[in-house]
C-alpha positions, -999 to 999 in steps of 0.1 A, spaced: -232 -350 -281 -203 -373 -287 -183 -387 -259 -148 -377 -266 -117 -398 -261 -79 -390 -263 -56 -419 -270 -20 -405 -263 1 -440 -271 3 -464 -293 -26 -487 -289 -37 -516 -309 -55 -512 -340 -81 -540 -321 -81 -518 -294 -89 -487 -313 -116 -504 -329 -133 -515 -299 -137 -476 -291 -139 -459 -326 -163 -489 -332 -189 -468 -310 -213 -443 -321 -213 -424 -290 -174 -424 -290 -152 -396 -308 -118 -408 -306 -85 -385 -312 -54 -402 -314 -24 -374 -302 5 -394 -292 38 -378 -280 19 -348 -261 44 -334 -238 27 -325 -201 26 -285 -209 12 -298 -246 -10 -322 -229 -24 -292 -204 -36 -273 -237 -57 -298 -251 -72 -321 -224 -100 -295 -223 -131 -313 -234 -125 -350 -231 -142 -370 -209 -111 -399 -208 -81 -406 -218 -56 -436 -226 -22 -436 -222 5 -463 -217 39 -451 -202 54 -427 -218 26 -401 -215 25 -383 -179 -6 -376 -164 4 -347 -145 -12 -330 -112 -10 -302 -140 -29 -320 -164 -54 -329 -144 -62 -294 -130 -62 -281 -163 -88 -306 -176 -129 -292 -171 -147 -327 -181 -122 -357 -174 -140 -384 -156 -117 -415 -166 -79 -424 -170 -71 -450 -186 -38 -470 -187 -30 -497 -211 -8 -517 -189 2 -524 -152 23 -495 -138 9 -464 -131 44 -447 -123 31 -419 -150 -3 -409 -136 -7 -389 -107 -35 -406 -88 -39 -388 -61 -46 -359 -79 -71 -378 -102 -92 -392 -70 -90 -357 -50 -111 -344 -88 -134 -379 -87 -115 -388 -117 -113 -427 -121 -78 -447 -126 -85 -480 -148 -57 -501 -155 -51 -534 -169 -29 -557 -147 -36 -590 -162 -24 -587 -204 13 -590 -202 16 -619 -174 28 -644 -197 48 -618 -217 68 -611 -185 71 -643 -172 84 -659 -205 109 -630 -205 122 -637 -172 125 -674 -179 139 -667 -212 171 -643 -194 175 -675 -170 181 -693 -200 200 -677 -218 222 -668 -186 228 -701 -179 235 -708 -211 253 -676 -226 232 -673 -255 237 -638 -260 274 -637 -259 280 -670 -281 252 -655 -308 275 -624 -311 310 -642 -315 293 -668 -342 281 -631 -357 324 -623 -353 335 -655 -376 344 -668 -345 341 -707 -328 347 -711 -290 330 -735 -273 350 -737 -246 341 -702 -237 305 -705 -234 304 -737 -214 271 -728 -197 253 -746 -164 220 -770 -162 185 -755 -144 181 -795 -134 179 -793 -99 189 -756 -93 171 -739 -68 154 -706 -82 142 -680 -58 114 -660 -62 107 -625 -43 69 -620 -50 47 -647 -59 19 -626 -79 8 -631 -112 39 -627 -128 62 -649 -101 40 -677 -100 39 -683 -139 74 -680 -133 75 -704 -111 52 -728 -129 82 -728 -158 110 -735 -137 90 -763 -121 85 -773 -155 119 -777 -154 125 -797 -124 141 -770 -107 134 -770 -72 113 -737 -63 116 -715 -29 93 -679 -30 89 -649 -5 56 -634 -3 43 -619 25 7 -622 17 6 -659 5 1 -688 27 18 -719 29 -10 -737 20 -13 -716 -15 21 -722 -18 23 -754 -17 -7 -759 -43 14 -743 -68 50 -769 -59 65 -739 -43 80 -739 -5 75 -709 11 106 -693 32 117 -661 43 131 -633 22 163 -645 43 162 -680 32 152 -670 -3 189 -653 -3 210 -675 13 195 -705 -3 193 -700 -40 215 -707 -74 190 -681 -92 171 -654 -78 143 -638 -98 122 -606 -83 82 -597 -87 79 -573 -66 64 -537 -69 92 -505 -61 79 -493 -35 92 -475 3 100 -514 13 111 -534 -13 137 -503 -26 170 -520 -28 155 -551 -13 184 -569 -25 214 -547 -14 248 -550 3 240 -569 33 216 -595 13 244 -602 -11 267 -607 12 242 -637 23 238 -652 -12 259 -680 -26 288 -678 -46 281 -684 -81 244 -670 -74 225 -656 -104 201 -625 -102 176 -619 -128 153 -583 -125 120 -583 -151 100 -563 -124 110 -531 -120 147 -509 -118 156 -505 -85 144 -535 -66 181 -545 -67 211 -522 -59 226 -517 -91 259 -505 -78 265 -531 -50 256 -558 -81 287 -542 -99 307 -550 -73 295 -587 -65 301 -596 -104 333 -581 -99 343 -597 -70 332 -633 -85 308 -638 -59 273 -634 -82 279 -657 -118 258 -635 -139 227 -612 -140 203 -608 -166 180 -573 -167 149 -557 -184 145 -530 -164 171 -505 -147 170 -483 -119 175 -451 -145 159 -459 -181 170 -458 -205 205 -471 -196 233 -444 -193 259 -459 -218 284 -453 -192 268 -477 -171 292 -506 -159 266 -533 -163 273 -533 -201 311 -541 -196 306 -575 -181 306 -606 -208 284 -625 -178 257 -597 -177 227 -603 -204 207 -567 -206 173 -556 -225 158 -527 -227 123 -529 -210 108 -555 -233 91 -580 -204 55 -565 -224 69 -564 -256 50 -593 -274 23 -589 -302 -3 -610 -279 8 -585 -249 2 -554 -268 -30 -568 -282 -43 -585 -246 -35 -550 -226 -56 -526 -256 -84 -549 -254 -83 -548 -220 -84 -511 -217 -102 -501 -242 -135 -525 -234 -128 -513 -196 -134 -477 -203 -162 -484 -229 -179 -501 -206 -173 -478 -178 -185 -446 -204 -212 -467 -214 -226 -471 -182 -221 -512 -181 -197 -512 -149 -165 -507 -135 -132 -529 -138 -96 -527 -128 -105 -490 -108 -79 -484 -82 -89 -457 -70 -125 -457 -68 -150 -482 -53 -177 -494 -80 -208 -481 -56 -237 -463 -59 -228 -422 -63 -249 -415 -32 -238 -442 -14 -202 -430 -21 -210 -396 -7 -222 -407 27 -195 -433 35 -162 -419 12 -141 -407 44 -150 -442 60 -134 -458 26 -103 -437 32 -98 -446 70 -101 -486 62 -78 -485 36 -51 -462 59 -62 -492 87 -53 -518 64 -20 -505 48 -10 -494 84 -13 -529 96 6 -547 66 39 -521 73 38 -530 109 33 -569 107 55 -594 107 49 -628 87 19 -639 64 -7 -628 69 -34 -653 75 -67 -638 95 -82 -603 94 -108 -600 118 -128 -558 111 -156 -549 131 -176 -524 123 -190 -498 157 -216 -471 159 -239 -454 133 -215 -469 105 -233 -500 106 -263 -486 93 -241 -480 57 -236 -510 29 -201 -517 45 -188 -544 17 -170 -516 -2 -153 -502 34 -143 -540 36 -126 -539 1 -111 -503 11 -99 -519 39 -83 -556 19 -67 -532 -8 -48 -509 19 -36 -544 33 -24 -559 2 -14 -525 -18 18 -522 2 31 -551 -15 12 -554 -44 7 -520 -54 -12 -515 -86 -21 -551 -91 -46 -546 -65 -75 -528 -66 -111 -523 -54 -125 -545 -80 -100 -579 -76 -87 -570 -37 -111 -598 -21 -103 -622 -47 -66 -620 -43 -69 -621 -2 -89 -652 -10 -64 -666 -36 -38 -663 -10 -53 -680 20 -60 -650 40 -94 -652 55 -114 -624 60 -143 -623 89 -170 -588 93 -186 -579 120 -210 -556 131 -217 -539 165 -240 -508 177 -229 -503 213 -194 -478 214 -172 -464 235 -162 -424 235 -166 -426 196 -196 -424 175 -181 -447 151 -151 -472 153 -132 -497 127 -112 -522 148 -91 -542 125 -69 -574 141 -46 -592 121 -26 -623 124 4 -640 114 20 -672 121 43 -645 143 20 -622 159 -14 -605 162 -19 -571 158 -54 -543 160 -58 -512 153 -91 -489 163 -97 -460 138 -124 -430 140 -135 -401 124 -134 -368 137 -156 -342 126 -170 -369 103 -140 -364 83 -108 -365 93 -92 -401 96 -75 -404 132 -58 -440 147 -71 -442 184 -59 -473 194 -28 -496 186 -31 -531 206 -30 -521 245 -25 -477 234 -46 -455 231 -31 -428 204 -49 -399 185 -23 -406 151 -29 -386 122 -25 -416 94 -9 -395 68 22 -393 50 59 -405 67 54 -421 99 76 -431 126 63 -460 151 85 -469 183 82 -489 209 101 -472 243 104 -472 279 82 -448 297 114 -426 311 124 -389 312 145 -380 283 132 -408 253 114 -382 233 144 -352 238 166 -385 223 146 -392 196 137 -354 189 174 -349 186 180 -375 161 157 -362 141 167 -329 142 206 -335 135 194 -355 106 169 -325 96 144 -345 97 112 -318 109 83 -334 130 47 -322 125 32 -341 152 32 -367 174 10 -391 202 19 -412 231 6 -439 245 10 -459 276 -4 -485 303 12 -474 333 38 -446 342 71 -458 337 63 -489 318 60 -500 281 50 -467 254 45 -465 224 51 -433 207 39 -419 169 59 -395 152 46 -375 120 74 -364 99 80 -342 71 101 -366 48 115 -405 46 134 -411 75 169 -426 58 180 -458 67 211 -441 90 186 -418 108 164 -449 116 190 -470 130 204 -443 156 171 -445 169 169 -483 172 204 -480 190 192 -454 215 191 -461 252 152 -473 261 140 -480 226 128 -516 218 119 -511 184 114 -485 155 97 -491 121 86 -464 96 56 -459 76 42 -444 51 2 -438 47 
């Protein structure tokens, strides 16, 4: 019986023929299936292919009785609800590599044409009109260009403006200097990246951290005269504090492809400024993009149908089904281990040290390893990472990664004990299974914990005095902010503690900093797992 396949977007005709180019394959092309239209027909396909305007909801999902692959032609995954799809052993295939040049050439082209008010002198020609003095634009010659995220994307970026003789500074918290350098780049701080540049380009994921990254304390650092340019995604930069800055005179110009609701309300004050260039989402738009990101997909789940191996998953270790079964809640505590560990570091990240404790050794523990290397570089990279390329990019960015192995154990019968350091700190965490199953965090540095890692997180560091938790407890509460549960831990009575809260929802920004500002608190970070 045929295998059957639903393609829901537009895909490249060479991308369709890769698939309808199989006997064993039975492809239906359906696009513009709302989710409730969507739920009604996903019964009896074994994958399908979407880009980004289909949603792959929790809905779909449930409703489907032989799914065993979605697959997305293109980078983002904003429209597929993963976690659903990995709680049903459904994989996620992606392809994060087929519009890299697309984007970057886009985001060098808005520099351009930002510096040199393409856009605005194209439309007056267009009016009969002939005003050079109007459009007197600036040089890239020595400029210094920014870059927040040196991935794929920023680093081709980069390579262009270099190409230009532009003088290069980048943020990335998981590159080295070392990598860095090999590409002509200096690595600085987010700070330095803000205070320091004419242009400032971003490559970052949206995520919890890098929402807003660039808001109104971070322009308030930047030149005057700076230049911001967004190709990543909408609401990286705080679109209504930009307003404001081009108003005020202090940023020169922006130029944007994506927006932090798309498509652009029409009332939208970006699109009164002469100084702002705007496009609507077309960093992938090329002919080799589309074509690179359907091939990509479509041989991906071919192969994966087929039997021939798994790429781009990122949400499923390519191991062996039984193997999977015996060490899957294992997989899940690494990767909590490692994205816990990138949230509370500070710096790049240079050496991760994992030893493995107890009966786990007795498993294949390369995949726990990967788990473990994707939940560290996820919180940054998000879906560029995954289980298939997560040791490759720790690699490509200087972060070295050592195993080892260890049968004798404390109170636990298993233990992962993860250090990490940075050029500012070192930092381990120890992580068990209870009931074989159930992920807990049992040690932080010098503190013993029993931390649920799951969901919105609150970590503080406090004095060991009557009255810290009522405080903090109260904060929460007049912010109604609920707490499901927390842990202590501490060295001696009235010492150093550090104390884990589990909350219901994000702790905003206002909550957080009453709590930094509160009598006996040293420090207070949130995360989310």
């Amino acid at each position: 019986m045929a295998i059957k396949i639903l393609v829901c977007d537009p895909l490249h005709d060479e991308g369709l023929k890769v698939l309808t180019g199989e006997k064993e394959f039975k492809v239906d092309v359906k696009p513009k299936l709302s989710p409730a239209e969507l739920e009604s027909v996903i019964k009896g396909y074994e994958a399908v292919i979407v880009r980004s305007a289909t949603k792959i909801t929790k809905g779909v999902i449930e409703a489907s009785d032989k799914l065993r692959l979605i697959g997305r032609a293109g980078v983002g995954l904003d429209n597929v609800d993963v976690e659903s799809a990995t709680k049903k052993g459904i994989i996620v295939l992606n392809a994060p590599a087929g519009n890299t040049i697309s984007t970057a050439e886009h985001t060098f082209s808005m520099i351009m044409a930002l510096s040199r008010n393409i856009a605005q002198a194209n439309a007056s020609m267009k009016r009969g009109e002939w005003e050079k003095k109007k459009f007197m634009g600036i040089e890239l010659y020595g400029k210094v260009l920014g870059v927040a995220g040196l991935g794929r994307i920023g680093t081709e970026v980069a390579k262009r403006a270099l190409s230009f003789e532009m003088k290069v500074i980048a943020y990335d918290p998981f590159l080295s200097a070392e990598q860095a350098k090999k590409i002509g780049v200096e690595l600085v701080s987010l700070d330095e990246v803000i205070k320091r540049s004419d242009y400032i380009t971003v490559h970052t994921p949206l995520t919890d951290e890098t929402r807003h990254m660039l808001g109104e304390a971070e322009f308030k650092k930047m030149k005057k005269g700076v230049r911001i340019i967004n190709c990543a995604r909408g609401g990286i930069i705080d679109e209504g504090v930009l307003v404001k800055a081009i108003e005020s005179g202090h940023v020169a110009g922006a130029a944007f492809d994506v927006f932090e609701k798309e498509p652009l309300d029409t009332a939208s004050p970006l699109l009164k400024f002469d100084n702002v260039v705007l496009t609507p989402h077309l960093g992938a738009s090329t002919e080799e993009a589309q074509l690179n990101v359907s091939l990509d997909i479509a041989n991906t789940v071919k192969d994966v149908l087929l039997g021939r191996g798994i790429r781009n998953a990122v949400n499923i270790p390519c191991v062996d089904p039984e193997l999977l079964k015996n060490i899957e809640p294992y997989l899940k505590l690494a990767e909590k281990i490692g994205s816990l560990q990138t949230q509370l570091a500070e710096g790049h990240i240079k050496k991760v040290q994992i030893k493995y404790v107890g009966e786990i050794i007795n498993y294949d523990l390369k995949p726990v390893t990967i788990a473990l290397v994707k939940g560290i570089l996820e919180p940054i990279l998000q879906e560029t990472v995954n289980y298939v390329n997560a040791l490759v990019i720790a690699r490509e960015r200087g972060i070295e990664i050592i195993e080892s192995k260890a049968s004798a154990i404390e109170d636990f019968a298993n233990l992962i004990y993860v250090k990490v350091e940075t050029e500012k700190m070192k930092n381990s965490v120890m992580g068990t299974l209870f009931t074989k199953v159930d992920p807990r965090i049992v040690k932080i540095n010098d503190y013993y914990v029993d931390a649920v890692p799951e969901g919105h997180m609150l970590f503080i560091r406090n004095k060991d005095l009557p009255g810290v938790v009522g405080e903090i407890g109260t904060i929460l509460g007049d912010g109604k902010i609920n707490i499901a549960g927390m842990t202590f831990g501490r060295q001696k009575k009235g010492g150093d503690a550090l104390s884990i809260l589990n909350v219901d929802m994000p702790i905003p920004q206002n909550v957080l900093e009453k709590i930094k500002k509160a009598k006996n608190i040293f420090e207070a970070k949130t995360i989310k797992l």
